[in-house]
mmCIF file of the N, C-alpha and C atoms, coordinates in Angstrom:
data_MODEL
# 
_entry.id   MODEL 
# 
loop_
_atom_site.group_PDB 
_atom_site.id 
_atom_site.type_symbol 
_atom_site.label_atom_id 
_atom_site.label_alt_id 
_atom_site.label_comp_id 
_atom_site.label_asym_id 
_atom_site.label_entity_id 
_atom_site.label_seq_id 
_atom_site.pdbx_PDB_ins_code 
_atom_site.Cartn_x 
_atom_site.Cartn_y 
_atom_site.Cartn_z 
_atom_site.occupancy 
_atom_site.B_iso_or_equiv 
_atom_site.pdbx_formal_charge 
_atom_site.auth_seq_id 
_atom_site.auth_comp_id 
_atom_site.auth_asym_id 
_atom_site.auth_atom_id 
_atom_site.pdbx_PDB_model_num 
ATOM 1   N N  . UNK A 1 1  ? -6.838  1.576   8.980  1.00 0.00 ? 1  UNK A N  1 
ATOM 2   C CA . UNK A 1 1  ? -5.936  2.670   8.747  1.00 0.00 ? 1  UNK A CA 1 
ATOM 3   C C  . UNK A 1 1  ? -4.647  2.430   9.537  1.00 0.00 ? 1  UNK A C  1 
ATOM 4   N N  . UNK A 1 2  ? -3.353  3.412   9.007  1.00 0.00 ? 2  UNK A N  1 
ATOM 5   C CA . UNK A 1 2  ? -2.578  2.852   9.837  1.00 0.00 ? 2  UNK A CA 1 
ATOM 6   C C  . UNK A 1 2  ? -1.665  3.824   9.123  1.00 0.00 ? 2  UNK A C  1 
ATOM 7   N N  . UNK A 1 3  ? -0.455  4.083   10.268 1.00 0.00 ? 3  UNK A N  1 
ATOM 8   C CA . UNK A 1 3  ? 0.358   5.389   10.184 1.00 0.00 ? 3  UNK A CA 1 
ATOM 9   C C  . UNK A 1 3  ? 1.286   5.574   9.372  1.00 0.00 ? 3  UNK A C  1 
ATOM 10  N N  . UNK A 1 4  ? 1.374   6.817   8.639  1.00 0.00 ? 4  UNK A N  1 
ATOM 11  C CA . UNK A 1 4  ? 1.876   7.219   7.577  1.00 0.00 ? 4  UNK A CA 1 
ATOM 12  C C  . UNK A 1 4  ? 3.557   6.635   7.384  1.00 0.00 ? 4  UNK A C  1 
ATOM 13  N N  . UNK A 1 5  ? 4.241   6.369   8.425  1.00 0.00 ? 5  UNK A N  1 
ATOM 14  C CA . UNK A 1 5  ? 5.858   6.002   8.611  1.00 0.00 ? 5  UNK A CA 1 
ATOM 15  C C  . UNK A 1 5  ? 5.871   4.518   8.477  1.00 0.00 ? 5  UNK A C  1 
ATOM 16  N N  . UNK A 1 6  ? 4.848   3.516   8.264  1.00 0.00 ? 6  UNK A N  1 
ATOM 17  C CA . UNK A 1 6  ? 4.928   2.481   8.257  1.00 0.00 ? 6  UNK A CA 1 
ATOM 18  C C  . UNK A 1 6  ? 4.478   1.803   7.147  1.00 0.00 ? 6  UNK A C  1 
ATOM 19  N N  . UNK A 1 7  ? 4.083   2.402   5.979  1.00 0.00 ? 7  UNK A N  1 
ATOM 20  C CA . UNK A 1 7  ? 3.488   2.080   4.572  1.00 0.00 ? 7  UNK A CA 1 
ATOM 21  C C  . UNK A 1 7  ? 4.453   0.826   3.908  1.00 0.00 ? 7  UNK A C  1 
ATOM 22  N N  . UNK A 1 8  ? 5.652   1.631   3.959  1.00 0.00 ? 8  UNK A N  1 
ATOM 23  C CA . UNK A 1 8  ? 6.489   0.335   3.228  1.00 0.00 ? 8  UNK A CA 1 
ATOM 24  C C  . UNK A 1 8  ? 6.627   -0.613  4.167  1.00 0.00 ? 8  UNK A C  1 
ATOM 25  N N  . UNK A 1 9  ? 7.113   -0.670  5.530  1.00 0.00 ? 9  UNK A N  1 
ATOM 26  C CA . UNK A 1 9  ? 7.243   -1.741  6.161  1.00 0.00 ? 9  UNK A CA 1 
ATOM 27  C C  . UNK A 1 9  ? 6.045   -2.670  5.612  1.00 0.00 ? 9  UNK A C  1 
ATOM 28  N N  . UNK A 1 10 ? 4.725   -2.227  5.551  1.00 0.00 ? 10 UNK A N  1 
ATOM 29  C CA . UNK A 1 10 ? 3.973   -3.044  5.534  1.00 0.00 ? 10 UNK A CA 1 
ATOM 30  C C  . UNK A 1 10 ? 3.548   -3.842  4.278  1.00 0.00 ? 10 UNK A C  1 
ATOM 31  N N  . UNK A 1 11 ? 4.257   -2.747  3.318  1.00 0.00 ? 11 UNK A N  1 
ATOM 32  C CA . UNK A 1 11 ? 4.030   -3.487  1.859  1.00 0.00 ? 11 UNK A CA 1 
ATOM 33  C C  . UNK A 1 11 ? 4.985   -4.791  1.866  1.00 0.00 ? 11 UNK A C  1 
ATOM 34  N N  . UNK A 1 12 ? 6.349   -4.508  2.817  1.00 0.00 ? 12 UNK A N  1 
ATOM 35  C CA . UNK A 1 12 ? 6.994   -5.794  2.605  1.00 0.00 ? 12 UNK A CA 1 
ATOM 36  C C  . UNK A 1 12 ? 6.629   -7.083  3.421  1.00 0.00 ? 12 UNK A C  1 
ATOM 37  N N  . UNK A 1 13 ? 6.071   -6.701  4.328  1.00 0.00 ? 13 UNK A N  1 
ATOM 38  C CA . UNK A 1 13 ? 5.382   -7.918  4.803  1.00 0.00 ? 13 UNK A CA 1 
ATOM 39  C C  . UNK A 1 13 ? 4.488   -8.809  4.423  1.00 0.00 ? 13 UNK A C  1 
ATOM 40  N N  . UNK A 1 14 ? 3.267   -7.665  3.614  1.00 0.00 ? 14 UNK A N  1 
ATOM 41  C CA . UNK A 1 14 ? 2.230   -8.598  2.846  1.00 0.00 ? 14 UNK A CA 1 
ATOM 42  C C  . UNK A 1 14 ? 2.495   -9.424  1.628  1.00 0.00 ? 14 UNK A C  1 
ATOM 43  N N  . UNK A 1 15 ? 4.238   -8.398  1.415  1.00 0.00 ? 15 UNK A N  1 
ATOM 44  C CA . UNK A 1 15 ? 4.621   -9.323  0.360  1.00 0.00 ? 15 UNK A CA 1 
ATOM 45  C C  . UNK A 1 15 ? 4.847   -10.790 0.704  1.00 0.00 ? 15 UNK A C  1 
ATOM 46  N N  . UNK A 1 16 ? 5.692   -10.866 1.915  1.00 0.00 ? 16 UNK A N  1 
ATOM 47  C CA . UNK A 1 16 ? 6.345   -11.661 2.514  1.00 0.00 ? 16 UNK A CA 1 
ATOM 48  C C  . UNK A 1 16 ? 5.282   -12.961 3.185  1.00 0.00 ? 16 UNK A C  1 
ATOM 49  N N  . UNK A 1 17 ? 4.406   -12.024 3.221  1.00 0.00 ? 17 UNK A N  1 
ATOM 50  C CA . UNK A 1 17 ? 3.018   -13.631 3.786  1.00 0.00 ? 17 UNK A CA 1 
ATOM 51  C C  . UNK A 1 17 ? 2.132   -13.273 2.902  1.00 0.00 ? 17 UNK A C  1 
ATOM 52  N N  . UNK A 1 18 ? 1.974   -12.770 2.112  1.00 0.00 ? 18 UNK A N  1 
ATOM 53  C CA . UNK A 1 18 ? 0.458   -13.393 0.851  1.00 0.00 ? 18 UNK A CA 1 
ATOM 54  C C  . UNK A 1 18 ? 0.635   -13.244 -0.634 1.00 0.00 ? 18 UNK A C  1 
ATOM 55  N N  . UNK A 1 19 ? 2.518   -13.511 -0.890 1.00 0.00 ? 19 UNK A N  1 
ATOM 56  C CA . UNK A 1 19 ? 3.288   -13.410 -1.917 1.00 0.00 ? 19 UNK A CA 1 
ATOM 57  C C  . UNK A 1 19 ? 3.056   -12.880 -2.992 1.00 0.00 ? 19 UNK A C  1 
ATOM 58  N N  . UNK A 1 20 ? 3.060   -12.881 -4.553 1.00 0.00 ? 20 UNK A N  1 
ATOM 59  C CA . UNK A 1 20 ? 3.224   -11.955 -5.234 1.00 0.00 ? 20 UNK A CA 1 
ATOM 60  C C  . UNK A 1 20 ? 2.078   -11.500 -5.975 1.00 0.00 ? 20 UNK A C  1 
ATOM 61  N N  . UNK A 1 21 ? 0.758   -12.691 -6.158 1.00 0.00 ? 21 UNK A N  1 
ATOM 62  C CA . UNK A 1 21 ? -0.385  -13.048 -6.527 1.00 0.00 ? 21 UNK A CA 1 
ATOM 63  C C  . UNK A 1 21 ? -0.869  -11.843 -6.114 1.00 0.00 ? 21 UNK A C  1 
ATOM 64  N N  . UNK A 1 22 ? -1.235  -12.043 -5.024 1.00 0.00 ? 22 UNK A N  1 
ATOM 65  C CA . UNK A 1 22 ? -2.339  -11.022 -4.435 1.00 0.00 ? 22 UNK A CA 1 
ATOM 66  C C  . UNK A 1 22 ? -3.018  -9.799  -4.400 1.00 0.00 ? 22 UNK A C  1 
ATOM 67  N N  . UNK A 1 23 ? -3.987  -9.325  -4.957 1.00 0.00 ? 23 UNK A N  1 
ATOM 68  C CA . UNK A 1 23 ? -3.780  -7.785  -5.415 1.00 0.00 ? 23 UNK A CA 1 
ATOM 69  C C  . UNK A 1 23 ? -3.956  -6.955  -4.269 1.00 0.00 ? 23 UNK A C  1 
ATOM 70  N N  . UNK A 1 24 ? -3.841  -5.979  -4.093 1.00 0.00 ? 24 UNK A N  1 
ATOM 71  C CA . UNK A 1 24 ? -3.742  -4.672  -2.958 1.00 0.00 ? 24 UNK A CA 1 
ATOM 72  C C  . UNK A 1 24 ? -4.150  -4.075  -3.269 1.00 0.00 ? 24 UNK A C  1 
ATOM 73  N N  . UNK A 1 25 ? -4.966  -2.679  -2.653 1.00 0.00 ? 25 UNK A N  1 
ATOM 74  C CA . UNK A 1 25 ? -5.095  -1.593  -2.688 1.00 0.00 ? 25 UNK A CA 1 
ATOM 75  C C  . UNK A 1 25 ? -5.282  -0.376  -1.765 1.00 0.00 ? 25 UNK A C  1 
ATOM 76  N N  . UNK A 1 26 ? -4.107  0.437   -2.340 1.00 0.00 ? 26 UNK A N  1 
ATOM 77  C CA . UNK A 1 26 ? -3.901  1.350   -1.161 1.00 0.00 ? 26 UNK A CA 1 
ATOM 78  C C  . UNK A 1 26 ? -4.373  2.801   -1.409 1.00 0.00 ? 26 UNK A C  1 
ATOM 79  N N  . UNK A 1 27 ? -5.405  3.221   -0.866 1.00 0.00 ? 27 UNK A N  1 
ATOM 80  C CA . UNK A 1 27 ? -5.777  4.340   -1.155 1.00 0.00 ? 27 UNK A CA 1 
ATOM 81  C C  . UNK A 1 27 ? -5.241  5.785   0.524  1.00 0.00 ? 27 UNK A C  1 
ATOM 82  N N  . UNK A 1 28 ? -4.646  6.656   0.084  1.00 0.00 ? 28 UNK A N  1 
ATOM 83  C CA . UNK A 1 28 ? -4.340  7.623   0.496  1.00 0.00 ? 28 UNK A CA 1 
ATOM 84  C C  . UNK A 1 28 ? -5.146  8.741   0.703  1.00 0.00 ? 28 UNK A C  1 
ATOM 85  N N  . UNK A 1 29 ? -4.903  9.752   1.392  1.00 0.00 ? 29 UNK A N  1 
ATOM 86  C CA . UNK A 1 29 ? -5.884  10.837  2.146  1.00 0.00 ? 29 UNK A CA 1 
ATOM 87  C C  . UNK A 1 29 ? -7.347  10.858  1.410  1.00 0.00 ? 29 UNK A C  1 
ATOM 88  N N  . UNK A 1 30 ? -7.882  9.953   1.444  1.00 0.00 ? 30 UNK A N  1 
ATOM 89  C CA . UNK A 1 30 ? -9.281  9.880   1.057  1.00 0.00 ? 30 UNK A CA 1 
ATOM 90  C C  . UNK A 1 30 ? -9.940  11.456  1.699  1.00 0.00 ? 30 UNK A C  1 
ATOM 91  N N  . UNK A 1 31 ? -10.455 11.596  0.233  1.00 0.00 ? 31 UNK A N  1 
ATOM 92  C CA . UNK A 1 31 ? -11.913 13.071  0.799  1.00 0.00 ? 31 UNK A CA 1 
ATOM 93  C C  . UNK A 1 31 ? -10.767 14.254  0.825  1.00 0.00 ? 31 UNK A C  1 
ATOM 94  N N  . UNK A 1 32 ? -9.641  14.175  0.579  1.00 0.00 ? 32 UNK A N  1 
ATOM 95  C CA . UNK A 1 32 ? -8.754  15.490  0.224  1.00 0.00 ? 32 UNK A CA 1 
ATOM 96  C C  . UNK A 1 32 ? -8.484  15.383  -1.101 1.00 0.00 ? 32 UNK A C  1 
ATOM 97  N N  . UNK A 1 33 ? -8.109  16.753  -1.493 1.00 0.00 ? 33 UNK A N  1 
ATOM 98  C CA . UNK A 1 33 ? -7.958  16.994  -2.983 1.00 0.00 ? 33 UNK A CA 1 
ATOM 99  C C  . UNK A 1 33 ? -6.842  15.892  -3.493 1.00 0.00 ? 33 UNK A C  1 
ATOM 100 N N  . UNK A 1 34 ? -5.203  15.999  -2.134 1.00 0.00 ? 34 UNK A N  1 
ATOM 101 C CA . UNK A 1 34 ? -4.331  14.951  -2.993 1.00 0.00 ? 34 UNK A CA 1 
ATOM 102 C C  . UNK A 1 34 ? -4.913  13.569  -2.952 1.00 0.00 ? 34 UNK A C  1 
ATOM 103 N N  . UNK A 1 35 ? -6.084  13.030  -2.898 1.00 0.00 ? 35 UNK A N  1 
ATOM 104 C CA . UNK A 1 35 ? -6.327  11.709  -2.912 1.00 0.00 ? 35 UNK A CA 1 
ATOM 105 C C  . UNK A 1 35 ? -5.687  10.566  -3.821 1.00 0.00 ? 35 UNK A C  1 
ATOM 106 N N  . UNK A 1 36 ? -5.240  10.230  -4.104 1.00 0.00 ? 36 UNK A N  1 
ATOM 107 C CA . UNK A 1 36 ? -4.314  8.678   -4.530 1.00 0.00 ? 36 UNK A CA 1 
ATOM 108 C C  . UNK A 1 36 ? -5.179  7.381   -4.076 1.00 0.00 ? 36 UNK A C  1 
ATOM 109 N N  . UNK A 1 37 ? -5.283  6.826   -5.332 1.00 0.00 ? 37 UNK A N  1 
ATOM 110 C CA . UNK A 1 37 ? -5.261  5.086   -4.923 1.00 0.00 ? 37 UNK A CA 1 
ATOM 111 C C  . UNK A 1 37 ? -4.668  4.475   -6.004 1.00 0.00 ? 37 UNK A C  1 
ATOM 112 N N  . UNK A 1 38 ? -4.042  3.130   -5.787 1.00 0.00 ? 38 UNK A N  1 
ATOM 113 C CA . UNK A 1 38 ? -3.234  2.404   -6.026 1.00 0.00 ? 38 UNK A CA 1 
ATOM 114 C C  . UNK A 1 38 ? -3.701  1.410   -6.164 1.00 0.00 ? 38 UNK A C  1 
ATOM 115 N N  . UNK A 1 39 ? -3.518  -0.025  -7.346 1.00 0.00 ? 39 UNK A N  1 
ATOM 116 C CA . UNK A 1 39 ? -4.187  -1.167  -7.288 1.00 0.00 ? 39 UNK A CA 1 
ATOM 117 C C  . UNK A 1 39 ? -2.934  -1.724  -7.750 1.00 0.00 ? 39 UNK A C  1 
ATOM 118 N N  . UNK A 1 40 ? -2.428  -2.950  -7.269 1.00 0.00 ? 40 UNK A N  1 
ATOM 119 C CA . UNK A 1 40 ? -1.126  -3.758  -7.466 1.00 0.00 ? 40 UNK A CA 1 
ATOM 120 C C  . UNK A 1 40 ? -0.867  -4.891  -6.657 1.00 0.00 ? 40 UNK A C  1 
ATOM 121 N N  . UNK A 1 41 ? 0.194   -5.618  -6.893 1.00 0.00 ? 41 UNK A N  1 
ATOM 122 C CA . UNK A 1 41 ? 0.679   -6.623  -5.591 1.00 0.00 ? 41 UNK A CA 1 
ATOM 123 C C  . UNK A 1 41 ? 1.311   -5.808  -4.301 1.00 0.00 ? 41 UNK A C  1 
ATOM 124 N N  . UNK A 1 42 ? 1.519   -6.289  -3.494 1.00 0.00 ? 42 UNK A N  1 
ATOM 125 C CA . UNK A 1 42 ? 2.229   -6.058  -2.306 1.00 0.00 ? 42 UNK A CA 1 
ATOM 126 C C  . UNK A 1 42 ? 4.225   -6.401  -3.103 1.00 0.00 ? 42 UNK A C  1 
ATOM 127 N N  . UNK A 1 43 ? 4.222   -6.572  -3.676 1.00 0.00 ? 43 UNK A N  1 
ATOM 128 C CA . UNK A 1 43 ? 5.811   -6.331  -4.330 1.00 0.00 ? 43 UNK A CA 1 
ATOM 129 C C  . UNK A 1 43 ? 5.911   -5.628  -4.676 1.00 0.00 ? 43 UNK A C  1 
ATOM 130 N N  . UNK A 1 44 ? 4.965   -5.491  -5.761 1.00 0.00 ? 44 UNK A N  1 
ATOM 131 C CA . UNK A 1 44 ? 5.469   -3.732  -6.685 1.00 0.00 ? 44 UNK A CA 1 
ATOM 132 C C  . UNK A 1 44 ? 4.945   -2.922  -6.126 1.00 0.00 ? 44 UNK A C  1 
ATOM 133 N N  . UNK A 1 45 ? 3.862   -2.868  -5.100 1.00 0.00 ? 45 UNK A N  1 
ATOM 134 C CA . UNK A 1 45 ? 3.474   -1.403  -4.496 1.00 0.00 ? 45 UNK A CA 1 
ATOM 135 C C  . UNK A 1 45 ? 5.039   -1.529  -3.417 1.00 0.00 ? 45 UNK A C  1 
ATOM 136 N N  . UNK A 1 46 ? 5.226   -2.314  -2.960 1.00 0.00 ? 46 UNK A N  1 
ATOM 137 C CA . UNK A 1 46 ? 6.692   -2.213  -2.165 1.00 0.00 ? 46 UNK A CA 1 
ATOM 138 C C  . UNK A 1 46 ? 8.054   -1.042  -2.520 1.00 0.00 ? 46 UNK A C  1 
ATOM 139 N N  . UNK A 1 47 ? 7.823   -2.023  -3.968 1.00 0.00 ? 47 UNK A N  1 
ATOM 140 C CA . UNK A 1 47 ? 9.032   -0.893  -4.436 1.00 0.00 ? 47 UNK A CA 1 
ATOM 141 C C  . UNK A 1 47 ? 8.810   0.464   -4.759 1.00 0.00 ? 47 UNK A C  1 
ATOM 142 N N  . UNK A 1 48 ? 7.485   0.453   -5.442 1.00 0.00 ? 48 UNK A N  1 
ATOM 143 C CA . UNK A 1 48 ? 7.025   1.977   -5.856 1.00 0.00 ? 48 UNK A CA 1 
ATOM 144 C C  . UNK A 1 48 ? 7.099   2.972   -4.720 1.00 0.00 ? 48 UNK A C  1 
ATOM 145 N N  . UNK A 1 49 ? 6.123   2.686   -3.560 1.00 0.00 ? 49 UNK A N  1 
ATOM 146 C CA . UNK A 1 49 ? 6.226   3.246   -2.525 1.00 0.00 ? 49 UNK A CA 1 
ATOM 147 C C  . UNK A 1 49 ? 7.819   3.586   -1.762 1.00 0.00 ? 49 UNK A C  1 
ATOM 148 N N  . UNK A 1 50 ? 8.519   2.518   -1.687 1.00 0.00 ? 50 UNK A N  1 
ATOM 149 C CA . UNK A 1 50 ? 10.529  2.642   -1.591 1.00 0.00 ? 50 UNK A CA 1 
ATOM 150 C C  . UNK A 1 50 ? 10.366  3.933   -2.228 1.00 0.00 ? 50 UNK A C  1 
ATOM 151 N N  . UNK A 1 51 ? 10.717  3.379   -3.446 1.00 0.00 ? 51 UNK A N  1 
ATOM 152 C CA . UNK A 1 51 ? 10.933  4.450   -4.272 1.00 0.00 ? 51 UNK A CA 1 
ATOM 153 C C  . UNK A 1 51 ? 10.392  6.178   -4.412 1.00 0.00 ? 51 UNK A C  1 
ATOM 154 N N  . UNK A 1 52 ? 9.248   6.224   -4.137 1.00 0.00 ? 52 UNK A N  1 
ATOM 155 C CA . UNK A 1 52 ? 8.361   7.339   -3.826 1.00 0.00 ? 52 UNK A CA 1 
ATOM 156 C C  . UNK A 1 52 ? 8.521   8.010   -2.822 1.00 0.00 ? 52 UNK A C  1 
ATOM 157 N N  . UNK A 1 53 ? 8.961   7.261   -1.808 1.00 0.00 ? 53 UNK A N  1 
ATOM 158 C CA . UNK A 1 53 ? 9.187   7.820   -0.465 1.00 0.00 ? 53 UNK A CA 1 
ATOM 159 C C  . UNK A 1 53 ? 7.155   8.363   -0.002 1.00 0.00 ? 53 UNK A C  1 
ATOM 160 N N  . UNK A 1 54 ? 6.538   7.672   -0.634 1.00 0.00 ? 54 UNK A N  1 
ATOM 161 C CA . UNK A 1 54 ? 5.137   8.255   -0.376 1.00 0.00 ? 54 UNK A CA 1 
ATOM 162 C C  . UNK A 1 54 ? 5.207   8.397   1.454  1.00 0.00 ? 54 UNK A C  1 
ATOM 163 N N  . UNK A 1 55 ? 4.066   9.039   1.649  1.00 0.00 ? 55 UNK A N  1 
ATOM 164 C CA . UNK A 1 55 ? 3.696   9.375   3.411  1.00 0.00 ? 55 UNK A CA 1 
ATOM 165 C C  . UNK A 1 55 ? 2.068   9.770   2.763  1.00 0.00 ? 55 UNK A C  1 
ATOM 166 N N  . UNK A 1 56 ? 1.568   9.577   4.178  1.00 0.00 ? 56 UNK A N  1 
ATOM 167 C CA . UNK A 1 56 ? 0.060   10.201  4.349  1.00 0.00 ? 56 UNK A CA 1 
ATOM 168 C C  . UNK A 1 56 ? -0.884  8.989   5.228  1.00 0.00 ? 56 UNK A C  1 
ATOM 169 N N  . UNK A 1 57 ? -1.952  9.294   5.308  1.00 0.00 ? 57 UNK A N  1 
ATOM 170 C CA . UNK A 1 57 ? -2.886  8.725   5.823  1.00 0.00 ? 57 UNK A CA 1 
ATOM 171 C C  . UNK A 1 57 ? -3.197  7.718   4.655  1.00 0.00 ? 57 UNK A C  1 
ATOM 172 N N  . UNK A 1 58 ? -3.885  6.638   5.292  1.00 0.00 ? 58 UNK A N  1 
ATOM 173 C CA . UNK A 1 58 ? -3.852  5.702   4.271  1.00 0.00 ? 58 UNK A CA 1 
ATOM 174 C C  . UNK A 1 58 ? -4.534  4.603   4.598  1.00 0.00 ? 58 UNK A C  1 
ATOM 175 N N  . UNK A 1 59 ? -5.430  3.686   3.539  1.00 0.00 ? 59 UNK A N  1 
ATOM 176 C CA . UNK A 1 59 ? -6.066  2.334   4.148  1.00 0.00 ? 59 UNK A CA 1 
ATOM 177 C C  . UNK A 1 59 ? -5.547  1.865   3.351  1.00 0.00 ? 59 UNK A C  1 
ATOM 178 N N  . UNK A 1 60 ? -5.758  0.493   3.587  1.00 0.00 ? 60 UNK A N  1 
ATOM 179 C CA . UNK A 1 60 ? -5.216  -0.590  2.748  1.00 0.00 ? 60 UNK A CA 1 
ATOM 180 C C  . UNK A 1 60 ? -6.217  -2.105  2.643  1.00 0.00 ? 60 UNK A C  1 
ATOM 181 N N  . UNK A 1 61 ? -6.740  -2.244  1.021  1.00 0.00 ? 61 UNK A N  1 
ATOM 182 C CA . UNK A 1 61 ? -7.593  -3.424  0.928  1.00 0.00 ? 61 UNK A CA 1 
ATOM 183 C C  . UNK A 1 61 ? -7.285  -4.270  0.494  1.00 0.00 ? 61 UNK A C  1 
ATOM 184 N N  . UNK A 1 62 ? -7.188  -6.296  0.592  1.00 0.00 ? 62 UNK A N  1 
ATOM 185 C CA . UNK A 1 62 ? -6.504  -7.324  0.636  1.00 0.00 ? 62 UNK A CA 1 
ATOM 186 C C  . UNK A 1 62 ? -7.682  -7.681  0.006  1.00 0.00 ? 62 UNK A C  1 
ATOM 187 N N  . UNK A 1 63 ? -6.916  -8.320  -1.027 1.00 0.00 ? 63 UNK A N  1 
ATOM 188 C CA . UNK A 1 63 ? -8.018  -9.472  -1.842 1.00 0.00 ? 63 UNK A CA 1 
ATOM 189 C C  . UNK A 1 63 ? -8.108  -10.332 -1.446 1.00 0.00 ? 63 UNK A C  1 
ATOM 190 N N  . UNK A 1 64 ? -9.493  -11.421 -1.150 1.00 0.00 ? 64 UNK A N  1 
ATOM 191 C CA . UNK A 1 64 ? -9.401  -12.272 -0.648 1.00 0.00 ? 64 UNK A CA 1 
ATOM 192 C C  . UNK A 1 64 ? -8.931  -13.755 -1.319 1.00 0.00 ? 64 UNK A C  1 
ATOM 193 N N  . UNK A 1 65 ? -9.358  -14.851 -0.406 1.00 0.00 ? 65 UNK A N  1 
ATOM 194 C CA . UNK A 1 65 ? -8.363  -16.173 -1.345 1.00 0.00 ? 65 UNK A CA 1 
ATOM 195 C C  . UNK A 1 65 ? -9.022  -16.561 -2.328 1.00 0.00 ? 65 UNK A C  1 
# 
């Protein structure tokens, strides 16, 4: 888990070291009604999230190689 102000920073990083291939998934306030999850690269969840301005609690799962 890891804090709600740092979502995009981190989407651009994973972009940046496990490039565009890779799938992600970011699931948000798990076990609350707004629950969200997300399945994508670390690029386009990058921009979406930019774009969204999303916040919340949040994990994040890395496909492996």
């Amino acid at each position: 888990m890891d804090t709600p102000y740092r979502l995009v920073q981190l989407m651009r990083d994973m972009a940046d070291v496990f490039g565009e291939t890779r799938s992600v998934c970011v699931a948000f306030d798990l076990t609350l009604p707004s629950e969200a999850i997300y399945h994508s690269t670390a690029p386009k969840l990058y921009q979406q999230f930019l774009k969204e301005g999303k916040k919340g609690e949040f994990v994040v799962v890395l496909e492996g190689k």
